[in-house]
N, C-alpha and C positions, 0 to 999 in steps of 0.2 A: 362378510355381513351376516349377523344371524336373525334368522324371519322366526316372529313367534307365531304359532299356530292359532289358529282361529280356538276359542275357546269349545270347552263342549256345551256352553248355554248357548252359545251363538247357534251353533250345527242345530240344537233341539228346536230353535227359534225360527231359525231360517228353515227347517226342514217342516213346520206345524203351518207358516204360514202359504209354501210352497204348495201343502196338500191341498188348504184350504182354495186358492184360488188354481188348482187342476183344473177343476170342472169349467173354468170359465176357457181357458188357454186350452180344454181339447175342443170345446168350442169353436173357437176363432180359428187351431189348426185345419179341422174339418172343413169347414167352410174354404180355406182358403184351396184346402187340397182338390176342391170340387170344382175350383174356379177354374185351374190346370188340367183339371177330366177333359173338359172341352176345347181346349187347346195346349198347346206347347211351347208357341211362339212368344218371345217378350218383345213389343214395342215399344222402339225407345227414339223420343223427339228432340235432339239437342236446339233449343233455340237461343234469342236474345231475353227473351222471359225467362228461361229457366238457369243460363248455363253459369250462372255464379252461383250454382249450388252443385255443380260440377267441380269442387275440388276434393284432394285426399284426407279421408278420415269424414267428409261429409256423410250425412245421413244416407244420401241418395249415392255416391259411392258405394257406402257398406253394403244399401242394398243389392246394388250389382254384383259386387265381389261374393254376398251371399250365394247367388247363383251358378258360382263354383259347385259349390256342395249340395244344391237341389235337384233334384233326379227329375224332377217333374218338365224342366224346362230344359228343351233340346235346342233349340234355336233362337240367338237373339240379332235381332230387325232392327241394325241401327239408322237412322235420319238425320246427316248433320247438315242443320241450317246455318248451325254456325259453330264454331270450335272451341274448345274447354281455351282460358284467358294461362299464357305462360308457356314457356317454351319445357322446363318442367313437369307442368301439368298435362301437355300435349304427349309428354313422352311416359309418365308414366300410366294415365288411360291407357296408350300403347301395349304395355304390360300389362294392363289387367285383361285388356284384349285377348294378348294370348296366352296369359293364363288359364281363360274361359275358353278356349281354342284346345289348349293342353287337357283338360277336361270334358274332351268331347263334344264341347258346344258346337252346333253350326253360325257362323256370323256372317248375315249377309247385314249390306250398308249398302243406303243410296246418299251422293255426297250432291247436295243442291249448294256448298257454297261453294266462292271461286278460292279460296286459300288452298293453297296445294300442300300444305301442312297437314290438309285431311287425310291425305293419301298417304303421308309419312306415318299418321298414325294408323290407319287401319289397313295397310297394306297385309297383312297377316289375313284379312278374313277369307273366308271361301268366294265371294261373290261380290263385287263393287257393281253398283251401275254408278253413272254423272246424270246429274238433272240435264233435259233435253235444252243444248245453248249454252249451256254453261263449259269454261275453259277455264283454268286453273293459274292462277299466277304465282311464280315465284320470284320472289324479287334477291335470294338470295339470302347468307346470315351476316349483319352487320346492323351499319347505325350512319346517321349521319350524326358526325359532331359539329356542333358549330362553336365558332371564337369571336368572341365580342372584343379583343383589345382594339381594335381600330374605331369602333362603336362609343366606346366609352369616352376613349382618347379624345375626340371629335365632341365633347359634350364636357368636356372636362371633368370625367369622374374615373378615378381611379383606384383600380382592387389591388390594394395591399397586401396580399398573402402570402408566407409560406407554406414550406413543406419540409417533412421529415420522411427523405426516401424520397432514391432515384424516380422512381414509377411513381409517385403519389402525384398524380397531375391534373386533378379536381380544377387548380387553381389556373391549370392554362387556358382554358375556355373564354376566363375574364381578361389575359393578362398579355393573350398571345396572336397570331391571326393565322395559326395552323400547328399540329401536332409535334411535337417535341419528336426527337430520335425514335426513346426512350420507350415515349406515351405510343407514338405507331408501330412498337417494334410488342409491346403488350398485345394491342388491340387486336392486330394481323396472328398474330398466336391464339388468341382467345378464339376469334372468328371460326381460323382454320380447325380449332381443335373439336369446339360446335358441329362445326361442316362436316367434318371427317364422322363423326358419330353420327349425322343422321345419315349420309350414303353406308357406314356398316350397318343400319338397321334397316334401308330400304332394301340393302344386299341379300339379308337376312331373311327378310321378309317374301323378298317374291321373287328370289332365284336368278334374280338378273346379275351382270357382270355392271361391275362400277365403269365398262369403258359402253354399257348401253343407257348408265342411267346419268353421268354427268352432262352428255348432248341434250339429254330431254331436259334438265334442269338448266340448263344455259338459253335457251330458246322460249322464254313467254311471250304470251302466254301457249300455256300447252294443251292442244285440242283434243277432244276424244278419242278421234282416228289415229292420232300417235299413240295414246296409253292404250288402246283397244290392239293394234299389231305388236305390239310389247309384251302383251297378256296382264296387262295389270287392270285391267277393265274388265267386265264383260260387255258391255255397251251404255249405250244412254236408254233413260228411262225420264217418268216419273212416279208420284206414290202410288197409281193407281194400278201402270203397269208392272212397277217391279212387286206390290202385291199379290197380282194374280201369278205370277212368276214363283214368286215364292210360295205360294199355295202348290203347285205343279211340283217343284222344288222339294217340298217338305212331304211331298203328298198328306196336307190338311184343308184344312173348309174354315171358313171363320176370319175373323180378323185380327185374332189373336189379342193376347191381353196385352196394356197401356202397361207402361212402367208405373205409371202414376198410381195406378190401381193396385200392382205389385208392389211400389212401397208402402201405401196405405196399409194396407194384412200385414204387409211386416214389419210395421213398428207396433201393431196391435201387439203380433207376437213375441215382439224384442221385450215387452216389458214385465211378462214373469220372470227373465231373467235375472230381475233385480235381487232376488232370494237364493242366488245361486251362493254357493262356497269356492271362490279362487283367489286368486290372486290380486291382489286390485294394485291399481298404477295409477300415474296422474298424467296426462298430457298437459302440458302448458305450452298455448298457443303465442306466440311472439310475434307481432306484425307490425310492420312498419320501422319508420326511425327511433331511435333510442334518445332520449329525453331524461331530465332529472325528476322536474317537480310537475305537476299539474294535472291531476286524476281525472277532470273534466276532459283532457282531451285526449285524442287517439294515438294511438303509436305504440312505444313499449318504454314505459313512464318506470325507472328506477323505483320510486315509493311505491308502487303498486305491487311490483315484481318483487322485490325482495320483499313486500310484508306476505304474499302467496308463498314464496322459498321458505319462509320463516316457518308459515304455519303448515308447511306441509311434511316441518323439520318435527312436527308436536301431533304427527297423525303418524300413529304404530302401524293402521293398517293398508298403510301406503308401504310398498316392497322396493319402488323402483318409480323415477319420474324421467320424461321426454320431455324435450324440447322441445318444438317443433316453429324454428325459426326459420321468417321471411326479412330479413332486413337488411338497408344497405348501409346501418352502422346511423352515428351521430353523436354525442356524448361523449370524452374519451371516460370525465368522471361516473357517467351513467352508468357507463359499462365496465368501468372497474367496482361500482359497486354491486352491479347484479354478481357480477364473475367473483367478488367475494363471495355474497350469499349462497351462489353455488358451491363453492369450498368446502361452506359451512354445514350445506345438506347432504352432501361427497361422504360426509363422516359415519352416517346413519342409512346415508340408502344409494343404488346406484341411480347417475345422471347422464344417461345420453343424450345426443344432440341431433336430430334429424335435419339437415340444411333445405330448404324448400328450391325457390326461384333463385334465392339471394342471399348468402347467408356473408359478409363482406365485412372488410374493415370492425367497427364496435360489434356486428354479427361475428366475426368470426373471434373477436375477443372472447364474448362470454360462451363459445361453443369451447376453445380450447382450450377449458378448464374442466371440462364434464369427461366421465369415464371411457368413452367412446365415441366416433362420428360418425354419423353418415352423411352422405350424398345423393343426388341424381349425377348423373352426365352432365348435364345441362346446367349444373349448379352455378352461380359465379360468386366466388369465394374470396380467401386470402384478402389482398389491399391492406397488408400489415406494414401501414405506414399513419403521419399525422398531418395535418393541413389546418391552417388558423389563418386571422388576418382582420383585415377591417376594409370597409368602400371608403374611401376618402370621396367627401363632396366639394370641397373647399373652393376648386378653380369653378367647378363649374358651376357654386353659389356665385365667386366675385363675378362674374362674368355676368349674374343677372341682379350687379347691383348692391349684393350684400356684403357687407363689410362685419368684421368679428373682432373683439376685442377680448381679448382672454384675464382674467384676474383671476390669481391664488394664491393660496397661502402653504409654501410647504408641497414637498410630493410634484408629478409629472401630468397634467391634468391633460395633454394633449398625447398622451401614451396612447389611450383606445380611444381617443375622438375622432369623428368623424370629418373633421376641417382641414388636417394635416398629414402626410404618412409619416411613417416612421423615421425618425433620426435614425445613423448612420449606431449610437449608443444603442438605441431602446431597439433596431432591429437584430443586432448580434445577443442583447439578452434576450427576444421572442423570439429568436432560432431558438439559444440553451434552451428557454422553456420549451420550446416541442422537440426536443432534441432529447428531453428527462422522461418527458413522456412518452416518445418513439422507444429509447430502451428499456422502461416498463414494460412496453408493450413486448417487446422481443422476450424479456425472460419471461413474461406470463406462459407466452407460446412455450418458449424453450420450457419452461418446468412442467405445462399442460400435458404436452405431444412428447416429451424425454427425449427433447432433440441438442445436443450442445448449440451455444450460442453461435456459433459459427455458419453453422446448414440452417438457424433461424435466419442468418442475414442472406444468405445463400436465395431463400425463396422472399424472402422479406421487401425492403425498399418500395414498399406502395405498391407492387405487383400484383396483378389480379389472374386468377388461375380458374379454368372450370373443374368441375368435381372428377375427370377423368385425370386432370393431371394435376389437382391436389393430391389425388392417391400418390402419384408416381412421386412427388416432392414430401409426401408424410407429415401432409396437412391434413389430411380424410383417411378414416380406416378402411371402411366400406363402402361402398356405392351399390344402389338400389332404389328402392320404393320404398314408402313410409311401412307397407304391413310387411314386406322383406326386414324392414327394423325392428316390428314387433315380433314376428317368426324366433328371431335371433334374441331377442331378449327373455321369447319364454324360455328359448333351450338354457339358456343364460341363469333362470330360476327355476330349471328344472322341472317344468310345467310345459303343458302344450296353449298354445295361443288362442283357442279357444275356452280356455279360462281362465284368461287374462278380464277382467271387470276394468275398464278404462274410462276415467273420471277426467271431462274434460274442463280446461280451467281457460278461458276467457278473458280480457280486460277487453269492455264495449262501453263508450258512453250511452247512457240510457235516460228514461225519466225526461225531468222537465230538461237536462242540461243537452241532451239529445236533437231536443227541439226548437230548444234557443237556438242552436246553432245551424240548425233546418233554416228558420224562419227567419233569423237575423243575422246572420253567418257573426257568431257571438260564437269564440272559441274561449274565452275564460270569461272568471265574473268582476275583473278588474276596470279602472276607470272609464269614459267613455272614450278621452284621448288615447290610450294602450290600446281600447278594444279597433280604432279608428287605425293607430299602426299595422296591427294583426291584419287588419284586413287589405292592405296595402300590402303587407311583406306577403303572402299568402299567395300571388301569384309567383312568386317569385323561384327559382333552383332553390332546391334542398339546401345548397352549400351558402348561398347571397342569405338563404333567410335567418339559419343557424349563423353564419356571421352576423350577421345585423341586429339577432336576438340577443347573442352571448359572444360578443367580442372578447370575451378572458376567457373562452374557455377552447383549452386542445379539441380538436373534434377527428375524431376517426371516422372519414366518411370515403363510400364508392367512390374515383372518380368519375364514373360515367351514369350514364343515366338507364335504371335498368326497369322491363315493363313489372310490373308489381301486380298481385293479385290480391284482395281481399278475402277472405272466406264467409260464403253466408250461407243458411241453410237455412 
C-alpha cells in the first residue's frame, strides 16, 4: 500500500496554526501541572451514573491509559460501586490495570459491590479493602437457556425453522424442550474455556495455586475472612477509612484529585492536538445486530455502513481503518454487503477488525474479510452457520375461532405465511436456500482467513468459539485489547502510536428521529399499523423478531443470548 505524504502546505499550515494557539495550550498545561503539585493521588468512582462511559476507546478510558505516561500521578484510588458492563470489557480494564501497575503506578481499590467479578479484575493492585458487610457472589460462567417448544405446542403455535450447520441451534430454544447433543457439547466448551481464562488470570494475579482458588469460587457467597487469610484482601474498609489508610500509604495529605477533574484538563489539552502531523485512521464503531435498510434505527444498518466504507475509499488521508465490532450477527444479505464494501476499501487501505464482546455469526462474516483480527479472551465469535423459518399461527388461530381461506393466482402464497408450515416440497427447497447461503458463507471465510474449504467445515457448522480458541482454530490472529491493536498497527505503518490521529466514525440515531422514539417507542416513520407491529415484535428474541420481520431472508445469527454493551460517552 503506498501512503502519500502529507503535503509541504499542509506542515506550513499545520505548523503556523499550532504556534498560534501555544500560548493558550502552555496555559492550560500549567495549570493542570499545579493541580498534581498538591497531590498525586487520582480518584476514581465506578458507579451506575457513570459506568457506561467505561468502555474501550471511551473518552474516559483514554484518559486513564493517559496515566501511563504522566509522571505526575503515582497512585490511582479506585472505588467500584459497580463494574464496567461485559465480560470483555471487565477483562480488558483488567489490563490497563496492570499496565498502569507495569508503569510504576500504586493501585489501591476499595470494592463496595458484591460481584466477585471485581476481584477478577483488579486483583493485580497493591491493596484491596471490601466495603464493611459486603460478600461477593459468584454464580459461576454460564447462562440459563431456556426452551419454549412445549410452550408453544400448548397454544398452538409453531417455529418453523431451519439451519444450516450442525451447531447452529438458535432454532431449538423454540422448537425443542432442552439442548441438543451438539448445542450442549458447544456451550460446555465455551463455558469451560471462559472459566479456565479467568482462574489463569486470578493465578497470574495474586500468586495463588488454582487448587486455593477453585474452593473459594465454589462456595458463595464469599466472605472477607476467607479472601483476607488467602491474602487477596487487606481487610474491610470504607471510603473514609481506606482514605486515611491511603494517606499513611502514600505518605500524602489531601484527598487527592477526582477523575472527573482529571479528565476535564485533559480534554482541554487533547485538543491542540488537532494540528499535529501523523497519521490518521478511522475507527468504525459497529454495534448491535446487522440489518439492511432503515438509517432511523439503531444497530449496524448495511446503507449506512457501506456509504461510510465508500467514502472513506475517497479520503487519501486515511492510511488505515478498524473495525471495532460488537455484534451477534443478523442479515446474511447485510452482511454480505458490508463484507463487499470492505473488499472494496482492502484495495486502497489496510482493514482490521477488533472483535469487542461478540463478534459471531453476520459479525464474524464481515470481520473475515478484513486484513487482520483481533480478539479479547472473552470474545465469542465464529457461529459460521445459517438459521431462517417462519412462527406458524395457524392452529392456534383455529382454535380461537378463525377460519382462512386462501385465494391466488399463480406462484405458492403459503411458502412464508404465517397460517401453515412448510410442505414436505417448499421445506427441502428452504434447506437448498440456506444451504447456498451456508457455503457462501464458508468460502467467504475460506478466501478471508487462507484456510482450505475443508478446516473452514472443520470449525464451521454454527459453532461458537471464544477468542482464545478462535486463535487455536485460525479464526483470530491476535488477541488482546483494542490499544494492543493500535500498538501493532502503528508498527504495521511504521509509526509509533502516539501519532496515530483516530477519527472516530459512529452510526447514532439523533435529532427529532431520536426522540420519537424516546417518547413514542416509533422505531421508523412508516404507517401506524407497521409502527403498531414493531412495537409488539420488539419484546420479542432477536431471532422470533428477524423472522417475523424478514421471513425470506437467510439470517446469520448467535444462537445464544449474549450480554451486549453499548458505548456512550
Amino acid at each position: 500500500m503506498t501512503v502519500t505524504p502529507p503535503s509541504p502546505v499542509r506542515y506550513v499550515a499545520t505548523s503556523f496554526l499550532r504556534a498560534l494557539s501555544f500560548p493558550v495550550w502552555y496555559g492550560v498545561q500549567t495549570i493542570s501541572k499545579r493541580l498534581f503539585q498538591r497531590t498525586s493521588t487520582l480518584k476514581i468512582v465506578m458507579s451506575a451514573q457513570n459506568i457506561q462511559t467505561w468502555q474501550p476507546s471511551s473518552s474516559h478510558w483514554l484518559s486513564l491509559q493517559s496515566v501511563v505516561h504522566n509522571p505526575q500521578v503515582s497512585t490511582v484510588w479506585l472505588v467500584l460501586k459497580t463494574i464496567p458492563q461485559g465480560w470483555n470489557t471487565i477483562w480488558a480494564f483488567r489490563q490497563l490495570l496492570r499496565q498502569l501497575k507495569s508503569a510504576g503506578k500504586t493501585i489501591v481499590v476499595l470494592i463496595e459491590c458484591s460481584d466477585a467479578r471485581a476481584l477478577w479484575m483488579t486483583a493485580c493492585a497493591d491493596k484491596i479493602w471490601i466495603q464493611y458487610g459486603v460478600e461477593l457472589f459468584w454464580s459461576g460462567i454460564g447462562g440459563r437457556h431456556n426452551f419454549y417448544g412445549a410452550l408453544l405446542e400448548k397454544y398452538g403455535v409453531q417455529a418453523d425453522i431451519e439451519a444450516a450447520g450442525a451447531f447452529k441451534s438458535f432454532g431449538e430454544s423454540f422448537t425443542r424442550t432442552e439442548p441438543s447433543r451438539a448445542n450442549r457439547q458447544q456451550l460446555e466448551s465455551l463455558y469451560q474455556s471462559l472459566y479456565q481464562e479467568l482462574i489463569e488470570n486470578l493465578q497470574s494475579d495474586s500468586g495463588l495455586l488454582k487448587e486455593q482458588l477453585e474452593p473459594l469460587l465454589h462456595q458463595t457467597p464469599i466472605a472477607s475472612e476467607r479472601l483476607l487469610a488467602l491474602g487477596l484482601i487487606e481487610g474491610e474498609g470504607d471510603i473514609h477509612s481506606v482514605e486515611e489508610r491511603l494517606q499513611a500509604y502514600t505518605h500524602q495529605e489531601g484527598r487527592g484529585c477526582s477523575f472527573s477533574t482529571f479528565h476535564r484538563w485533559r480534554k482541554r489539552l487533547a485538543w491542540w492536538h488537532w494540528g499535529r502531523i501523523g497519521r490518521q485512521i478511522a475507527m468504525v464503531h459497529l454495534e448491535g445486530s446487522i440489518s439492511d435498510f432503515g438509517e432511523d434505527q439503531e444497530g449496524i444498518i448495511a446503507d449506512v455502513v457501506v456509504s461510510q466504507l465508500e467514502a472513506l475509499c475517497e479520503q487519501d488521508e486515511i492510511v488505515a481503518v478498524v473495525l471495532n465490532i460488537n455484534s451477534p450477527g443478523g442479515s446474511a444479505i447485510a452482511s454480505d454487503r458490508i463484507a463487499r464494501a470492505i473488499l472494496r476499501l482492502r484495495k486502497q487501505k489496510k482493514v482490521i477488525a477488533y472483535m469487542g464482546g461478540v463478534a459471531a455469526s453476520g459479525g464474524y462474516y464481515i470481520s473475515a474479510v478484513t486484513d487482520w483480527i483481533w480478539a479479547s479472551p472473552q470474545t465469542i465469535t465464529g457461529s459460521i452457520g445459517v438459521v431462517g423459518g417462519k412462527m406458524v399461527l395457524g392452529k392456534a388461530m383455529r382454535e380461537q375461532g378463525v377460519q382462512a381461506h386462501t385465494i391466488v393466482a399463480g406462484g405458492e402464497a403459503d411458502f412464508l405465511d404465517w397460517w401453515s408450515p412448510f410442505s414436505d416440497g417448499q421445506r427441502e427447497r428452504f434447506r437448498q436456500f440456506l444451504d447456498r447461503t451456508y457455503r457462501r458463507f464458508k468460502r467467504v471465510v475460506s478466501e478471508g482467513r487462507r484456510l482450505p474449504m475443508e478446516a473452514v467445515e472443520d470449525v464451521a457448522q454454527g459453532r461458537v468459539w471464544t477468542g482464545t480458541q478462535a486463535v487455536e482454530c485460525g479464526l483470530v490472529d491476535h488477541l488482546g485489547t483494542l490499544e494492543q491493536c493500535l500498538v501493532d498497527l502503528s508498527a504495521r505503518l511504521h509509526t509509533s502510536v502516539d501519532r496515530l490521529n483516530i477519527v472516530h466514525i459512529r452510526h447514532e440515531v439523533t435529532g427529532w428521529k431520536k426522540w420519537r422514539k424516546k417518547l413514542l417507542g416509533v422505531v421508523t416513520s412508516s404507517p401506524l399499523s407497521h409502527n403498531l407491529e414493531q412495537s409488539l415484535l420488539s419484546g420479542l428474541p432477536l431471532l422470533l423478531r428477524s423472522i417475523a420481520q424478514h421471513p425470506q431472508e437467510p439470517l446469520l445469527l448467535l444462537p445464544i443470548e449474549v450480554e451486549m454493551t453499548t458505548q456512550k460517552d
